[in-house]
N, C-alpha and C positions, 0 to 999 in steps of 0.2 A: 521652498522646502516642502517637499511631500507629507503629508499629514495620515495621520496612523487610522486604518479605520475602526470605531469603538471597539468591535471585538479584539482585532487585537492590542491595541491599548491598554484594553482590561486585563487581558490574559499577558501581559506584560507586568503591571499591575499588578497581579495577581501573584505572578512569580519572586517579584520585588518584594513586597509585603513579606513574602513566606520565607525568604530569604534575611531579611532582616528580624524578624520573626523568631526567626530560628537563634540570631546573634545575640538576642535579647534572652534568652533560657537562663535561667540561674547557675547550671552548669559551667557555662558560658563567661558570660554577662561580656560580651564583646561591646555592646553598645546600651545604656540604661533605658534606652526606648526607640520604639520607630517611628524612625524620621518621615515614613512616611503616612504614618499610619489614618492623617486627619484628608491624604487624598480619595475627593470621591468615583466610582467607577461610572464610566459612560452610560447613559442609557443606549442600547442596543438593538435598534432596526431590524426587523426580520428581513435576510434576503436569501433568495435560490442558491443552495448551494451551488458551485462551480462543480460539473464535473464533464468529463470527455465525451464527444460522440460517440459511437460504435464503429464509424467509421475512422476517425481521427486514433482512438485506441489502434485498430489492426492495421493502420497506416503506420506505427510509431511499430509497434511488433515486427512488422518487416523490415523498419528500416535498422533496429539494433539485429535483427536477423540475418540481415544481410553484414554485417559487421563482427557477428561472431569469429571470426577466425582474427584479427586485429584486436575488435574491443569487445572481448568477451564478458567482460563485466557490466557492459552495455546490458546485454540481456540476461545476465542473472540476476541484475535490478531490478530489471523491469517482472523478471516474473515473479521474484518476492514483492516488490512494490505493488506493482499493475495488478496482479493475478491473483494476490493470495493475501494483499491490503496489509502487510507488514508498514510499520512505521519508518520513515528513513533512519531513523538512529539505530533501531535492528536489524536492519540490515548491515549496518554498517559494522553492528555488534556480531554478525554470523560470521563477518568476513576474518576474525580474530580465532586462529585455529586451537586456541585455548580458551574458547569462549562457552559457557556453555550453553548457548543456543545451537540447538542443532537440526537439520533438516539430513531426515532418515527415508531416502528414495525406495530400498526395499521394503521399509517398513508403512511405507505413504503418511511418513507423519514429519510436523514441523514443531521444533518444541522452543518457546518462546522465555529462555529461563529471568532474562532482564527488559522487561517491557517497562512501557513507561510507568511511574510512582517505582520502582523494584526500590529504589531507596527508603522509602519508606513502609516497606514492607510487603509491596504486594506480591502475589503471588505470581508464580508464570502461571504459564499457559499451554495447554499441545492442541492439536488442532490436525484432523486429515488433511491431506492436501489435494485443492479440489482438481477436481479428473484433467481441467484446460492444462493447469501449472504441472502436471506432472510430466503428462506428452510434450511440455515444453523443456521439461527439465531433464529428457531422456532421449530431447532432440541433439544433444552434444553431451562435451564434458563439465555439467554445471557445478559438481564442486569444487574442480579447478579453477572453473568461473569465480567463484563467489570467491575463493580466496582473493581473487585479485581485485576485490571491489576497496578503494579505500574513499578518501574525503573529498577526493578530488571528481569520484567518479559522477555523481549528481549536476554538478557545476557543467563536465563535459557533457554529459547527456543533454542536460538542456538548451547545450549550446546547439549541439549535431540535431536535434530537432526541432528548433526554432530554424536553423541556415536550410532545412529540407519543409520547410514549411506546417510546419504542427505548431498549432499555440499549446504549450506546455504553460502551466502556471502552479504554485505552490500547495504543496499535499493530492497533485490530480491523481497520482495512480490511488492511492490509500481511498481518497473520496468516490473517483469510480469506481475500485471493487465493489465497496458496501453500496452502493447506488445500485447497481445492476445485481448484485448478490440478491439483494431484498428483493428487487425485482421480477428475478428469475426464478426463484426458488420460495421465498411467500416465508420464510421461516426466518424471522429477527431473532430468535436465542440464537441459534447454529451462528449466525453475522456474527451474532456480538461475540460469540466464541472464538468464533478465527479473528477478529481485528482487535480483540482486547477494548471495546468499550462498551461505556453503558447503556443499559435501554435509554435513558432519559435523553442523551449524546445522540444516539440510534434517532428516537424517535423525533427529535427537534428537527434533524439534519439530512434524514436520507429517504422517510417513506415516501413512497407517491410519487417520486421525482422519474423517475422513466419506467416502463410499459414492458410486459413481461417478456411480449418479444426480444423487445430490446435488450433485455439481459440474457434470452437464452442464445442471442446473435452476439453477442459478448462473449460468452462462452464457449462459443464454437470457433473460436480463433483459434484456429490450430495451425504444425509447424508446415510447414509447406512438404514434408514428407508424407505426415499425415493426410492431406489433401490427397495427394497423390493417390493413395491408397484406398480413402475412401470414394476418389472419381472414378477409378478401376470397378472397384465393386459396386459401386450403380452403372455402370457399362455394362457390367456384367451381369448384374441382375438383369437388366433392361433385355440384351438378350436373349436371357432364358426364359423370358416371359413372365420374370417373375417382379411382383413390387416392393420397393423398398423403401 
């Protein structure tokens, strides 16, 4: 049997406790104490977080790109996930046309009204939407897209890029934004604004982990029209003598 690694164990843990926790309130009194209350949490090893190449990312952008006309929810996943470090669960939350999280393309804003804790009071979130995800999200029709993302849509994705060869693995798009985000741009508030977490979360998990290039080569993932348009205009610069 596969064995849990401490972190998430804890954070399993964690959830259980708070859970029971809650059953025990006097309001309540579902249960007169928790059952679990005398387990202790793992001690927790420092390790690298996981997160995507630069090349493994825009290898995975092509492939749900090329799939847009079939599985278009492929890539409105991937650019609220991948691109702009949305959680899976809101996304899943956008895709509810009663929902009110909403992603406002004329307005370049993404408004996060159920993030995670929202149960227990936190607040949303809005957030610009960074320049990559916009050109991607104005490369088709992405809020038709999103409508059609439901619970199944994760499960397929990782399936269609594991069989094309991506190792995908658990939270990669959310962990490489803020990876390459920090990276690229040197500003941890503005992160923690768009992903909804804390410095403390920020600072344990994501600084220092890849080189500034590498996040502004993240960023520059753009849609294959866009390409197009920007190889034109260095052509064209080139010559009129001019540098671009």
């Amino acid at each position: 049997e596969k064995k849990l690694k401490p972190k998430t164990y804890n954070s399993h843990l964690l959830y259980l406790n708070t859970f029971f926790n809650w059953c025990c309130k006097d309001e309540r009194a579902y249960l007169a104490k928790n059952p679990i209350k005398s387990l202790e949490y793992l001690p927790e090893p420092w390790e690298e977080p996981e997160y995507m190449k630069v090349a493994d990312a825009e290898r995975i952008m092509r492939l749900v790109e090329g799939r847009k006309e079939d599985r278009p929810d492929f890539l409105a996943y991937e650019i609220m996930n991948l691109l702009c470090g949305a959680r899976d669960a809101e996304v899943l939350r956008m895709a509810d046309k009663n929902s009110d999280n909403r992603v406002n393309i004329e307005d370049e804003t993404v408004r996060i009204a159920k993030g995670k804790g929202f149960q227990l009071g936190r607040r949303p979130r809005a957030f610009h939407i960074p320049e990559t995800a916009l050109a991607w999200m104005k490369s088709f029709d992405f809020q038709a897209a999103l409508r059609k993302i439901t619970a199944d849509t994760k499960k397929d994705l990782y399936k269609f890029a594991r069989s094309n060869g991506v190792q995908v693995f658990h939270n990669y798009g959310r962990h490489t934004f803020i990876t390459y985000h920090v990276a690229a741009y040197g500003d941890p508030a503005k992160t923690q604004a768009i992903v909804g977490t804390s410095e403390k979360m920020r600072a344990e998990n994501y600084c220092g982990l890849a080189s500034k290039l590498d996040g502004e080569a993240f960023f520059a993932i753009m849609p294959k029209e866009n390409r197009v348009i920007n190889d034109a205009a260095q052509d064209g610069s080139r010559l009129c003598g001019l540098e671009y």
